[in-house]
N, C-alpha and C positions, 0 to 999 in steps of 0.2 A: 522679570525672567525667573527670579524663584520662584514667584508662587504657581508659572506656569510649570514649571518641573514639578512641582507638587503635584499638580493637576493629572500631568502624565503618570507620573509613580503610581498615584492612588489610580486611575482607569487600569494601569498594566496587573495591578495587584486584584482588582476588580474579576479580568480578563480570567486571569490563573487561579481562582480561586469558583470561578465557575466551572473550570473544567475538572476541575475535583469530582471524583467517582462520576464522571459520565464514563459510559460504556463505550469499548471499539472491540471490534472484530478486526483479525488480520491475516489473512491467507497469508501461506509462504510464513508464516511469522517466526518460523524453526531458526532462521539464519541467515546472513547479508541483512538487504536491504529489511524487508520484515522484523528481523531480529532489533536492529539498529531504531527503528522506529516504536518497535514495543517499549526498547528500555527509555526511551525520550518520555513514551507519553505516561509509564511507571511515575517514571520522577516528577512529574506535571502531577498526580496524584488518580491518573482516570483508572478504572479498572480495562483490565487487560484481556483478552482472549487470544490466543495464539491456535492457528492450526498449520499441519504436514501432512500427508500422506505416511511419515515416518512416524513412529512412534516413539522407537528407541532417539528422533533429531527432537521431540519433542520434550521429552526426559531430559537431555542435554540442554536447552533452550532455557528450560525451568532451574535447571540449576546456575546457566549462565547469569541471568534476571532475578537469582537469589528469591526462590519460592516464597510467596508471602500471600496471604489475601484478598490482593488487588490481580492477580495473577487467576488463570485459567487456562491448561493444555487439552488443546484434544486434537483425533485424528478425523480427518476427514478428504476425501476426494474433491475437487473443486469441479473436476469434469462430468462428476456425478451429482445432479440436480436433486437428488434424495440424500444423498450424502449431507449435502449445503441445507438442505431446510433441517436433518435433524443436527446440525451446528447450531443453527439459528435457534432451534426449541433449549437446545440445552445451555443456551447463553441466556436466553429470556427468562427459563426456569432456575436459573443461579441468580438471576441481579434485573429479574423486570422488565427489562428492555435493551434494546442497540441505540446509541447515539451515532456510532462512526462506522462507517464499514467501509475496509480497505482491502482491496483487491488487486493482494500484489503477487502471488503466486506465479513463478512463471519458468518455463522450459525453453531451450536453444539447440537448435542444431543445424551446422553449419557445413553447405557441400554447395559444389556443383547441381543446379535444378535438373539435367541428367542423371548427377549420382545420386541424390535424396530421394529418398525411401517413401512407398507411404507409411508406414508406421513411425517414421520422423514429421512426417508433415500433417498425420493425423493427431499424432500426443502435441506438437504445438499448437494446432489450431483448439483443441479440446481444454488445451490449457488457461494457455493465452489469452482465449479471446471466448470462448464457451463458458470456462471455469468465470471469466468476470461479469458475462450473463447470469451462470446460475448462482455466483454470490451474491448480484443484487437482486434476483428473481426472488432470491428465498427471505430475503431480508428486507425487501422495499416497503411492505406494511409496517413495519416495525419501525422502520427509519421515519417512515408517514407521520406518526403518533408521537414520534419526539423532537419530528424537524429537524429533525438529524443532519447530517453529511455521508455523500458515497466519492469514495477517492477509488481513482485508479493510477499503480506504479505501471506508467509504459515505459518508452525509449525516445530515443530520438533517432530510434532505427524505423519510429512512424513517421518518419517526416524524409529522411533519409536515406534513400534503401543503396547499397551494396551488393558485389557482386560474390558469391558462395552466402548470401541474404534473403533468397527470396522467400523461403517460409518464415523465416521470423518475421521477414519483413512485413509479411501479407496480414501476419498476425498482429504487430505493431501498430501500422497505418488501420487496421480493421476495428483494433482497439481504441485509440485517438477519436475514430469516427463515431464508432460506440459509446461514448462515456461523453463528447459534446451533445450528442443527440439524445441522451438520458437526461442531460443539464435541461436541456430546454422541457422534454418532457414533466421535469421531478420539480420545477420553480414553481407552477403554481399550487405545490402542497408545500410550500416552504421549505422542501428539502434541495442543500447544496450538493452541486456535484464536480469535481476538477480531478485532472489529468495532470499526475506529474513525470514529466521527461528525463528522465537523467542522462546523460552520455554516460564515460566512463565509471565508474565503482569499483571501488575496492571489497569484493563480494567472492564469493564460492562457485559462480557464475562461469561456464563452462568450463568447471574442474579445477579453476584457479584456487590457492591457497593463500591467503588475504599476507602479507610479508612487508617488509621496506621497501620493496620495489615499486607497491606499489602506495606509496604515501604521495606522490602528486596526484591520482585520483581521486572524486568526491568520495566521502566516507559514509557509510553505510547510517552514522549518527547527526551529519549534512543534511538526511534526506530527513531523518526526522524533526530535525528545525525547523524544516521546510511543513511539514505538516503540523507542526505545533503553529507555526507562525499563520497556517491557512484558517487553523481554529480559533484563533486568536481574535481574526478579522472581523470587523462589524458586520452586522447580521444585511443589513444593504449592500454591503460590499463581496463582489464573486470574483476572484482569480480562476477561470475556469480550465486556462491549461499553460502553465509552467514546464518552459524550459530550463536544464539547467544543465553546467558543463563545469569541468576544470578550468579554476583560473588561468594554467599554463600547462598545454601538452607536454607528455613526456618529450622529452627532448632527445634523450638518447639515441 
């Protein structure tokens, strides 16, 4: 029994010490979910790229993540497929290549399918589920050449739809189908791809303000375990879409 825990220590030590200075890319990566996942794979030792739309959330991001080396902010559109490849140029022309690209960026807005706007239902679907097109569009060669991984953060509003839901939802379920049917496509160049679900988060996420209320919610640093542990996995081995939820609904 020792010496098989030996066994396991040295592969786990093995595991994390290959993911030193590999590269990710991470949409959305200003705050919540994104954010939460940069500082996980920081400490793992990979280098970092974060993008927003915001500049001034990216500034803040950087100072949250303690600016250092392994660190990189930039602005970029996800909904803008020119936006996304010169992300891609300027993370190659910093550090050589992508290893990981994560495609978590994402918009909510919640009505009545009467009251919902197009310009609500045009910025989610451009977000959602376009922006995670043109972040592996712009980045799937790169990912080629390092056998990389392409992750997408959906919901489990893809699997679940709800009512005042339907454009998230459509964005959701559109993304789910997206990122399996990429899986099958990207396996014969050895690149991984999976889909993780979260229900609840304690995140910025429709205007929310992360507090004690909401501490029974998974944590924006849960989702990054959840990605450290997908990296983790033997190279045979594909968890291709991960559900995941609160051990115990609010109760209140």
């Amino acid at each position: 029994m020792h010496k098989q825990r030996r066994v396991l220590f040295f592969t786990q030590r093995n595991l994390m010490k290959e993911l030193k200075n590999k590269v990710v890319y991470i949409t959305g990566g200003s705050k919540g979910i994104g954010l939460g996942i940069a500082r996980a794979l920081l400490n793992a030792g990979m280098k970092v790229a974060i993008s927003s739309r915001n500049k001034e959330n990216i500034n803040l991001a950087i100072e949250q993540l303690e600016e250092n080396e392994n660190l990189f902010g930039l602005v970029s559109d996800v909904s803008d497929l020119a936006s996304e490849i010169q992300a891609i140029e300027a993370i190659t022309s910093k550090w050589g290549k992508i290893d990981v690209l994560i495609a978590n960026a994402g918009v909510g807005h919640f009505s009545p399918i009467d009251a919902m706007s197009e310009v609500e239902w045009k910025e989610m679907i451009d977000t959602n589920l376009t922006g995670a097109f043109n972040t592996l569009k712009a980045g799937v060669e790169t990912l080629k050449q390092s056998e990389g991984y392409y992750l997408t953060i959906a919901s489990l509003a893809g699997v679940n739809f709800f009512a005042q839901g339907a454009g998230y939802n459509a964005t959701k379920f559109g993304l789910v189908g997206f990122t399996q049917a990429a899986m099958l496509d990207l396996r014969p160049h050895n690149v991984k791809v999976s889909c993780i679900m979260p229900g609840s988060v304690a995140s910025h996420f429709r205007g929310n303000t992360p507090s004690p209320k909401d501490d029974w919610k998974i944590q924006p640093e849960d989702i990054g375990q959840i990605v450290l542990d997908l990296l983790k996995m033997p190279a045979r081995t594909l968890p291709s879409k991960i559900e995941v939820r609160p051990t115990r609904p609010d109760l209140k």
